[in-house]
mmCIF file of the C-alpha atoms, coordinates in Angstrom:
data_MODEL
# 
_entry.id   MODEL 
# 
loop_
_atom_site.group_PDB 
_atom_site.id 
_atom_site.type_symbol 
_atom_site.label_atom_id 
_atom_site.label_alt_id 
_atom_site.label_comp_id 
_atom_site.label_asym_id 
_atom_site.label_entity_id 
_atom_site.label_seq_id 
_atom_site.pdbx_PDB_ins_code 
_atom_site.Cartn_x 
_atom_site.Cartn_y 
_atom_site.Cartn_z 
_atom_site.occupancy 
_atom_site.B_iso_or_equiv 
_atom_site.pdbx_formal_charge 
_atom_site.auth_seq_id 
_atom_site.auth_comp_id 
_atom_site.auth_asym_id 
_atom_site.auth_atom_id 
_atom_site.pdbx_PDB_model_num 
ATOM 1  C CA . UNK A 1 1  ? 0.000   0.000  0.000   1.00 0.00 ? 1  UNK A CA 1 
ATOM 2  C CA . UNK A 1 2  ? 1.516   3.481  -0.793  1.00 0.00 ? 2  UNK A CA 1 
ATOM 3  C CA . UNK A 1 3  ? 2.212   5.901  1.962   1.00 0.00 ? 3  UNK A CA 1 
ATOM 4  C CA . UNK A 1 4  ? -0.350  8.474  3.129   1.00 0.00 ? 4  UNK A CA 1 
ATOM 5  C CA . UNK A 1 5  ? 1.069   11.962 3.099   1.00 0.00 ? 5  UNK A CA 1 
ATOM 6  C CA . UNK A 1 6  ? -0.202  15.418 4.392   1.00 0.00 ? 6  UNK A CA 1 
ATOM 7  C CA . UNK A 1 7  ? -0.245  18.367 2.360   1.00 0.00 ? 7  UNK A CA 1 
ATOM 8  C CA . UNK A 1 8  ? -1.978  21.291 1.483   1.00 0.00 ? 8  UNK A CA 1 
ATOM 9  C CA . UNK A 1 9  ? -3.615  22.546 -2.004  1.00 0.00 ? 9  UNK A CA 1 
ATOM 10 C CA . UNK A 1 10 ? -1.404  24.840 -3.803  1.00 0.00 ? 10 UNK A CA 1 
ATOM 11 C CA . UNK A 1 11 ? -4.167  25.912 -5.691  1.00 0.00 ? 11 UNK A CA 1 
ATOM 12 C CA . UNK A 1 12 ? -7.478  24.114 -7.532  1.00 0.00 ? 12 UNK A CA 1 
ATOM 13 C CA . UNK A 1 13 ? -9.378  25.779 -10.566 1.00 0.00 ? 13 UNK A CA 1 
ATOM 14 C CA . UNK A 1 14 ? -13.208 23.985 -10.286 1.00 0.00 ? 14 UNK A CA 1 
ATOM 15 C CA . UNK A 1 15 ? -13.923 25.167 -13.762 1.00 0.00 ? 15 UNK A CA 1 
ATOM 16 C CA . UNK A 1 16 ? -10.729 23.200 -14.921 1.00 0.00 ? 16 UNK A CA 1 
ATOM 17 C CA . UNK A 1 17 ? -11.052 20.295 -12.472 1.00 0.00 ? 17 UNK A CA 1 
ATOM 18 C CA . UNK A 1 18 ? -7.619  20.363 -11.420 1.00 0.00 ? 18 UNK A CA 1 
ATOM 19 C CA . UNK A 1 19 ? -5.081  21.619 -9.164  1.00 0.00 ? 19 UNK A CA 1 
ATOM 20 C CA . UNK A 1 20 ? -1.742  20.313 -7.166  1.00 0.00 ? 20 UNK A CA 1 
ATOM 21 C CA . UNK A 1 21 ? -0.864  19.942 -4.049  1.00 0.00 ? 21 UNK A CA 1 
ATOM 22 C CA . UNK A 1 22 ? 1.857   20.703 -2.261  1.00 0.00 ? 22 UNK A CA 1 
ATOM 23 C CA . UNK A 1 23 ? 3.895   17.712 -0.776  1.00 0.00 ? 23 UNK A CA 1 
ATOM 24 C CA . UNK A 1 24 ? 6.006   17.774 2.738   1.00 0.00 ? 24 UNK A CA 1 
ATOM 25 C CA . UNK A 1 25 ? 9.224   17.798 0.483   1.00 0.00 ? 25 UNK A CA 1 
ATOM 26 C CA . UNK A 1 26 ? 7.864   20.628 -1.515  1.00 0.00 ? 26 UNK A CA 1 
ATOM 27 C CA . UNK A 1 27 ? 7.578   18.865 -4.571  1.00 0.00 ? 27 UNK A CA 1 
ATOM 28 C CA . UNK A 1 28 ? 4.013   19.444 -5.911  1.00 0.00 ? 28 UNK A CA 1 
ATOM 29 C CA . UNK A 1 29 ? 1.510   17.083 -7.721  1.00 0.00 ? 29 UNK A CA 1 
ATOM 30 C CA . UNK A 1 30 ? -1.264  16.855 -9.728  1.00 0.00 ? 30 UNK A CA 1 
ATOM 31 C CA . UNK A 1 31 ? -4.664  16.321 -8.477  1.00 0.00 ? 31 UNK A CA 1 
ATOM 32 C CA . UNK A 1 32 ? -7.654  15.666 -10.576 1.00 0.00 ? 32 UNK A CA 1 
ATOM 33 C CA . UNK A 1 33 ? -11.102 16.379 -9.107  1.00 0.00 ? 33 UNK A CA 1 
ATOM 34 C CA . UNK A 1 34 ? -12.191 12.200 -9.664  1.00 0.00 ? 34 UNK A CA 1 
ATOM 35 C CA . UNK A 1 35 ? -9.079  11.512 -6.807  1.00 0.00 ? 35 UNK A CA 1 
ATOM 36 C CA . UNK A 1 36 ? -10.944 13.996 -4.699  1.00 0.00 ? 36 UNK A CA 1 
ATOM 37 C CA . UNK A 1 37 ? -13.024 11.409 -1.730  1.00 0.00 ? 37 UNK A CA 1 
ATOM 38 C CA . UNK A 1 38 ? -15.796 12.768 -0.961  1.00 0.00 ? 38 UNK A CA 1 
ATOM 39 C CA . UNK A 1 39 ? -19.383 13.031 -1.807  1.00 0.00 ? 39 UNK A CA 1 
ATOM 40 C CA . UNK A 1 40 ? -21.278 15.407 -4.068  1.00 0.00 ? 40 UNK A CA 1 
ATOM 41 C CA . UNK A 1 41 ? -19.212 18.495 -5.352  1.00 0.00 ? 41 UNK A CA 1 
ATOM 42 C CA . UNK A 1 42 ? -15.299 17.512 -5.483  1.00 0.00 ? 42 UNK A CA 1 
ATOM 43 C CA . UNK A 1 43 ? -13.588 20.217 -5.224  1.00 0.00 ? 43 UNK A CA 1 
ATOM 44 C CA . UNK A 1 44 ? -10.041 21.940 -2.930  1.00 0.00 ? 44 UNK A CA 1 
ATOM 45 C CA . UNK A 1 45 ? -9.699  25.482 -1.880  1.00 0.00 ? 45 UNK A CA 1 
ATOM 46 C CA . UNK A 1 46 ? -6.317  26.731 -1.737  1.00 0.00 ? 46 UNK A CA 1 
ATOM 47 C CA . UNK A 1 47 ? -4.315  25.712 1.419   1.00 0.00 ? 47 UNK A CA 1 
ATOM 48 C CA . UNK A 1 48 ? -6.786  23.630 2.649   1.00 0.00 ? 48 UNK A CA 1 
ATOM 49 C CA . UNK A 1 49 ? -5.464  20.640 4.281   1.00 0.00 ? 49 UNK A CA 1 
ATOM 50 C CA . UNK A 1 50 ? -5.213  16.898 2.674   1.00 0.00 ? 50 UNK A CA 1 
ATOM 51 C CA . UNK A 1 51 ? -4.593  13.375 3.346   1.00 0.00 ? 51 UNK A CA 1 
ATOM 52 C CA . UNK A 1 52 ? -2.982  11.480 -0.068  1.00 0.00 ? 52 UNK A CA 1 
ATOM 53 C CA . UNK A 1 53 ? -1.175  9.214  -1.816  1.00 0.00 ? 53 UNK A CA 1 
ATOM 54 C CA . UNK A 1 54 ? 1.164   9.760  -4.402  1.00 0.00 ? 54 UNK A CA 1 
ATOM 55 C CA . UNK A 1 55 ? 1.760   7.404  -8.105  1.00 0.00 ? 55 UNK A CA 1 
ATOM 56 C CA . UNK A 1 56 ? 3.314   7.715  -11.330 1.00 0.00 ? 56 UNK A CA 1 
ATOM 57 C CA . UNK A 1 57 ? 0.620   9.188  -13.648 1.00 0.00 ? 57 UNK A CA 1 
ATOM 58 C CA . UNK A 1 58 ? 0.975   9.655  -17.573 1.00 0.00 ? 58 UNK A CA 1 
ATOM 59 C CA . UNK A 1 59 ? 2.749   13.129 -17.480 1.00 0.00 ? 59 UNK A CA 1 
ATOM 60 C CA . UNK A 1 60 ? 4.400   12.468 -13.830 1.00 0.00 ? 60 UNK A CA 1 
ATOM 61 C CA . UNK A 1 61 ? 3.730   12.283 -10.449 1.00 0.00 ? 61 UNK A CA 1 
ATOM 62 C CA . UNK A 1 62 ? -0.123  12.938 -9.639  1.00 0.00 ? 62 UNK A CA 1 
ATOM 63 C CA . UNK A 1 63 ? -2.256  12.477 -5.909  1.00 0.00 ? 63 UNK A CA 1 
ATOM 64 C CA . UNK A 1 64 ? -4.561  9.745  -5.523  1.00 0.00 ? 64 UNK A CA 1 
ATOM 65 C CA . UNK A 1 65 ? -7.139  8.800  -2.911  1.00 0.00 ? 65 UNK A CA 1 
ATOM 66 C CA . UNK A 1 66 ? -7.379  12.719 -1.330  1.00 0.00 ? 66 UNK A CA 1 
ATOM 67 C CA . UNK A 1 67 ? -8.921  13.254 1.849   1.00 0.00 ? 67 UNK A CA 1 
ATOM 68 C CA . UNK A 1 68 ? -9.450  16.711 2.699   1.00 0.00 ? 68 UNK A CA 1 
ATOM 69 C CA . UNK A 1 69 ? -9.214  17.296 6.630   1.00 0.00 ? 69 UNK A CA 1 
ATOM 70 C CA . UNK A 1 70 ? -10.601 20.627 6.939   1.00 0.00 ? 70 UNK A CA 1 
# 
């Protein structure tokens, strides 16, 4: 199982469906609104607070399975 990591949203454009977060080593990621776990409206606000996993996605590293936690 791949390692859960904290982070925060760098930024997230709803009309897009897309963003990246912001990893604990700085590096930042991709995150499509279908990794997004919750229900109805997926969507991130900048800085908010997530709960991910990381894996190699067709143009580089990407965040899977996010939890936000605020």
């Amino acid at each position: 199982m791949a390692q859960r990591l904290v982070g925060s949203v760098k930024w997230f454009s709803e009309q897009k469906g897309f963003g990246f977060i912001s990893q604990p080593n700085g590096e930042d990621v991709f995150c499509h609104f279908s990794a997004i776990q919750t229900s109805g409206f997926k969507t991130l606000r900048e800085d908010q607070q997530v709960e991910f996993e990381v894996e190699q996605g067709p143009k580089g590293l990407q965040a899977v399975n996010v939890i936000p936690l605020d």
